[in-house]
Residue, then its C-alpha position, 0 to 999 in steps of 0.5 A: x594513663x594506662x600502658x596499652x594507651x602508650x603502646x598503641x600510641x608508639x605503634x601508630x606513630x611508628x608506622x604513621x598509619x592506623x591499619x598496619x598499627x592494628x594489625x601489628x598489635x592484633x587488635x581491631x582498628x576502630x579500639x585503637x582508634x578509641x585508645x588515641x581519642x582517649x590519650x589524647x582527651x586526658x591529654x587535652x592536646x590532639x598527637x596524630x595530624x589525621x590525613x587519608x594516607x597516613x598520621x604525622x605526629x603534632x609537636x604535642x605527639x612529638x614531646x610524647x613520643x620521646x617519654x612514652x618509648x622511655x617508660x615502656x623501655x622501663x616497663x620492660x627492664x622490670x619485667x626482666x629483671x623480675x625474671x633474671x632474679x628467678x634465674x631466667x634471663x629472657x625477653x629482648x636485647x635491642x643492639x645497634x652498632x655503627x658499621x666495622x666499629x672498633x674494639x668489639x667484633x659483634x657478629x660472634x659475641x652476638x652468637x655466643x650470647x645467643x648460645x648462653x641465652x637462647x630464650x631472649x630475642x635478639x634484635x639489631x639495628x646499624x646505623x651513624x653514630x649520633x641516631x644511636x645515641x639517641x636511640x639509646x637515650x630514648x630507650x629504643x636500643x638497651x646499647x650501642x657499639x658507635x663512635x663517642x658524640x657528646x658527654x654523658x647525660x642523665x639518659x646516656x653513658x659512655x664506657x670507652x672501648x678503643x682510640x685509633x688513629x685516622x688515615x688517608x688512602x688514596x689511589x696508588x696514582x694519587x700525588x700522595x702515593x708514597x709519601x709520609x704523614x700529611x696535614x689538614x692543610x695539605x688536603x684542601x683542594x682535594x675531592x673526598x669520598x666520605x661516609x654520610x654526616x651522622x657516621x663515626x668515621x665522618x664526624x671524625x674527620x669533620x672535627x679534625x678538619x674544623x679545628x684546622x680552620x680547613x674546608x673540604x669538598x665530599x664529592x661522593x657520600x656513602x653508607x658502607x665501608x667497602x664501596x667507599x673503599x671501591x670509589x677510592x680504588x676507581x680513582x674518584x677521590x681519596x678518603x679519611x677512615x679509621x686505621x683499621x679500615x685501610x687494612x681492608x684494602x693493603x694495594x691502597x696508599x695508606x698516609x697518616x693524618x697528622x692534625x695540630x689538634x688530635x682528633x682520634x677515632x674514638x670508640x664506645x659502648x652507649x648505654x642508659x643509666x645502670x638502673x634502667x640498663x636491662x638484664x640482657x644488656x648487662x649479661x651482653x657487656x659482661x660477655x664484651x669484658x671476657x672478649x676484651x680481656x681476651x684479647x689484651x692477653x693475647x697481644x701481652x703474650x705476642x708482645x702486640x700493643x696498642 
C-alpha cells in the first residue's frame, strides 16, 4: 500500500467529488481515478459509492478513512520531528478550539507561536467539544482547547486547564431577577436558550440537569456565545453558561447554579499519545505552560484565586 494511495483516498472522501480531488492534489483525474481502482483491488473491497454528483463512502470506505488519516498524521509527526532535530520546526500545526473557552487565550498564543516560528503553517478549526475529540484522536487536529467529554484512550489524553462554575442569566424582567442561587429544580418549566448539543457549554448543562432527574425545553439553539447572550437580553429565554461568559454581559442577572451533583464547566487541552504529538504541538503547549504560569503569578501577586 503506497502513501499516495492513502492521500488520494483521504482527498476524494474529503471533497466527495473526483474533479476538485484532482485539482486539489494536481494531478490528473483519470490517475486519481487509477490510484482508487488500485486500493480498493488490494483492498478487495469497493470504498467510494460512485453517482454523477458526488462519491459517498461505503462502510469499507468508512473503516479506512479513520486509519488512513492516523497514518498520514503519523507520517507527518516524523517528517517534522526529523526536522525539529536538525533545529528547524516547520510544517503545520492543526489547532481546534471550542469558542470563548476557558483557561487559554488563543488568539495571542497563536501570534506569539507564529512569531517564534514563522515557517510552520498554521491552521485552525472551531468547533463542539465531542467533533474535536475525535478530530484529535483521528489525527486530523495535532490539539484542542474543548470542554472534557470522556476518559482518556490509547488515541486521546486530556491535560486539565481550568474548572468553573455554571451560571444562570436571564433577562432583568425575569422572575429570577435578583434573587440568590437556584436548583435544577427550579428551572423546569422554564424556556432555555442553549448552544447546539455537542458544544461544552451544553453538555454541561445537559449532565447537571440529568443528574437532577430534571427535563428542560431549549427553545432556541445556537452556535455562538454573543447571539445567545442578545436572545436572553430580548427576553426570549434564559440561559445556563460558564461564569465567564456572563461577564460579557454585566446588565444581565447573573444567578449561581447550585445542583445535588457537581457538574463543573471543565476545560482541556486534547492531545494524542506523546509519541505521535508532533514537534508543532509540543512547542505550542510549551508556550500555554509560560501563559499559564503567567497568569498564576499575576493573581498570587494581586491576591487573585480561583
Amino acid at each position: 500500500m503506497e502513501l499516495r494511495h492513502l492521500q488520494h483516498f483521504v482527498a476524494v472522501a474529503e471533497d466527495q467529488h473526483f474533479t476538485r480531488a484532482a485539482e486539489r492534489l494536481m494531478v490528473s483525474q483519470s490517475g486519481l481515478s487509477a490510484s482508487i481502482r488500485a486500493l480498493e483491488r488490494e483492498l478487495r473491497a469497493p470504498l467510494f459509492v460512485r453517482t454523477t454528483r458526488r462519491v459517498t463512502l461505503t462502510e469499507a470506505g468508512r473503516a479506512l478513512l479513520t486509519e488512513a488519516e492516523r497514518i498520514l498524521a503519523q507520517v507527518r509527526a516524523a517528517h517534522d520531528a526529523v526536522a525539529a532535530v536538525q533545529g528547524v520546526l516547520r510544517g503545520t500545526l492543526s489547532l481546534g478550539t471550542e469558542q470563548c473557552i476557558a483557561g487559554v487565550h488563543v488568539a495571542p498564543l497563536l501570534a506569539e507561536f507564529r512569531r517564534r516560528h514563522p515557517d510552520v503553517e498554521i491552521r485552525l478549526r472551531q468547533a463542539g467539544s465531542g467533533a474535536l475529540a475525535e478530530d484529535v484522536a483521528a489525527g486530523r487536529l495535532d490539539l484542542a482547547f474543548a470542554v472534557t467529554t470522556r476518559a482518556d484512550t490509547e488515541q486521546l489524553r486530556s491535560l486539565p486547564l481550568t474548572r468553573e462554575p455554571m451560571t444562570v442569566v436571564c433577562h432583568p424582567s425575569h422572575r429570577l431577577a435578583g434573587g440568590g442561587p437556584v436548583t435544577p429544580y427550579e428551572l423546569g418549566g422554564e424556556a432555555f436558550v442553549d448552544f447546539h448539543p455537542d458544544w461544552g457549554p451544553r453538555r454541561t448543562t445537559d449532565a447537571a440537569f440529568a443528574a437532577a432527574r430534571v427535563q428542560r425545553t431549549v427553545t432556541l439553539e445556537v452556535n455562538d456565545v454573543h447571539s445567545l447572550l442578545d436572545l436572553v437580553e430580548e427576553g426570549l429565554g434564559i440561559a445556563v453558561v460558564p461564569r465567564h461568559f456572563a461577564h460579557k454581559r454585566p446588565a444581565l442577572p447573573a444567578l449561581p447554579l447550585k445542583a445535588d451533583t457537581e457538574t463543573p464547566y471543565e476545560t482541556v487541552a486534547m492531545l494524542p499519545p506523546p509519541e505521535a504529538t508532533s514537534p508543532a504541538a509540543r512547542a505550542f503547549m510549551s508556550l500555554l505552560d509560560t501563559e499559564v504560569l503567567a497568569v498564576e503569578t499575576v493573581g498570587s501577586s494581586a491576591g487573585i484565586s480561583g
